[in-house]
VEXDREN-2710 file (C-alpha; in Angstrom, 1 decimal):
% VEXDREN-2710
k/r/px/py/pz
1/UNK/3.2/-3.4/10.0
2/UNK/4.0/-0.1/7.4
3/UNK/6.2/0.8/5.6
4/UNK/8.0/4.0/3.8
5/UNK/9.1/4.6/0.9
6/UNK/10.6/7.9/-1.3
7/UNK/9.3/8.3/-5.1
8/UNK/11.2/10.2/-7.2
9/UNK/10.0/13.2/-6.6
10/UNK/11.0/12.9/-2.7
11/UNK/7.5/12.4/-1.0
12/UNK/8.0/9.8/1.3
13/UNK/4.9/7.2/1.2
14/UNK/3.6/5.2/4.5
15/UNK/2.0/2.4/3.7
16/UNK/-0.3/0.2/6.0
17/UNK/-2.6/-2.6/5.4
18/UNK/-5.9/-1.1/5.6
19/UNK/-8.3/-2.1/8.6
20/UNK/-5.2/-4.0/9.7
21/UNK/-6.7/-3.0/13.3
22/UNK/-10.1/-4.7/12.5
23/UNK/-9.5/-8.3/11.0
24/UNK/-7.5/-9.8/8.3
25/UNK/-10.8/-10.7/6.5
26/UNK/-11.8/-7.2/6.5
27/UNK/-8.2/-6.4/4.8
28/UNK/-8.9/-8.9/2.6
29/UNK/-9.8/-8.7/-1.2
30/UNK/-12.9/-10.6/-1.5
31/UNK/-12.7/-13.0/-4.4
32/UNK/-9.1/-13.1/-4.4
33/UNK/-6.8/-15.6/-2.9
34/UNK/-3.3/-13.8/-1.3
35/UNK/-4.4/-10.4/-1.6
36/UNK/-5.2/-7.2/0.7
37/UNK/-5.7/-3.6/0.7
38/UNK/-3.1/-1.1/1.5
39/UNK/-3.7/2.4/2.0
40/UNK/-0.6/4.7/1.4
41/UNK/-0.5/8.3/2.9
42/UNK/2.2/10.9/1.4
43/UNK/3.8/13.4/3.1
44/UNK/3.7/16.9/1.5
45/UNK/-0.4/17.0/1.4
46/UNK/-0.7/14.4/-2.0
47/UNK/-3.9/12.6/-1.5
48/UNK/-3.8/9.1/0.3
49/UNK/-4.4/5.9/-2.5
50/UNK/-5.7/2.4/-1.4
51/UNK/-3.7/-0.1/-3.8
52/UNK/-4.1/-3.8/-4.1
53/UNK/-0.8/-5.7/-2.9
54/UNK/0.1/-9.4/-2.2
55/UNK/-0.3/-11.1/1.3
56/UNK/3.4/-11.1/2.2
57/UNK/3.2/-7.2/0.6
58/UNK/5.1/-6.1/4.1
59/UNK/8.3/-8.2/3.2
60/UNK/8.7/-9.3/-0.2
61/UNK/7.7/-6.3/-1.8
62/UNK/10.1/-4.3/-3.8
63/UNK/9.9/-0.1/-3.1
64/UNK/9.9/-0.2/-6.5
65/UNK/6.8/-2.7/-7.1
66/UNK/5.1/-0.5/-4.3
67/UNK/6.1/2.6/-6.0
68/UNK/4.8/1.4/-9.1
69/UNK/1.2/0.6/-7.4
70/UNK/1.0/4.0/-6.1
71/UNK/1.8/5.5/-9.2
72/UNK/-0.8/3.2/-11.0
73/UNK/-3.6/5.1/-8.5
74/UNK/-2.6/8.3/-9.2
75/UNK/-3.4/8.1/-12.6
END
């Protein structure tokens, strides 16, 4: 599953569960119970970030608590 989202600055973010296509396990954040990696690609030509996001990331989720991630990377 992905999911977009708009910053404030208008680039809309898709975000996927990385190596969603592979396994779970390989999504998986080794040494951590309920968490995976999600890569999120921007429009506009920003660079891509991976960002580490809770196992039911997809659904409960805020944009903003996604946002926030993101922006935590681009630091």
């Amino acid at each position: 599953m992905e999911r977009e989202v708009t910053d404030s600055d208008g680039i809309t973010w898709t975000c996927v569960q990385a190596l969603s296509g592979i396994s779970d396990e390989a999504a998986h954040v080794k040494g951590e119970e309920d968490a995976y990696w999600v890569v999120c690609t921007p429009s506009g030509g920003a660079q891509s970030v991976r960002v580490k996001l809770p196992g039911n990331w997809e659904t409960d989720c805020s944009d903003e608590a996604l946002l926030d991630a993101i922006a935590a990377q681009n630091q």
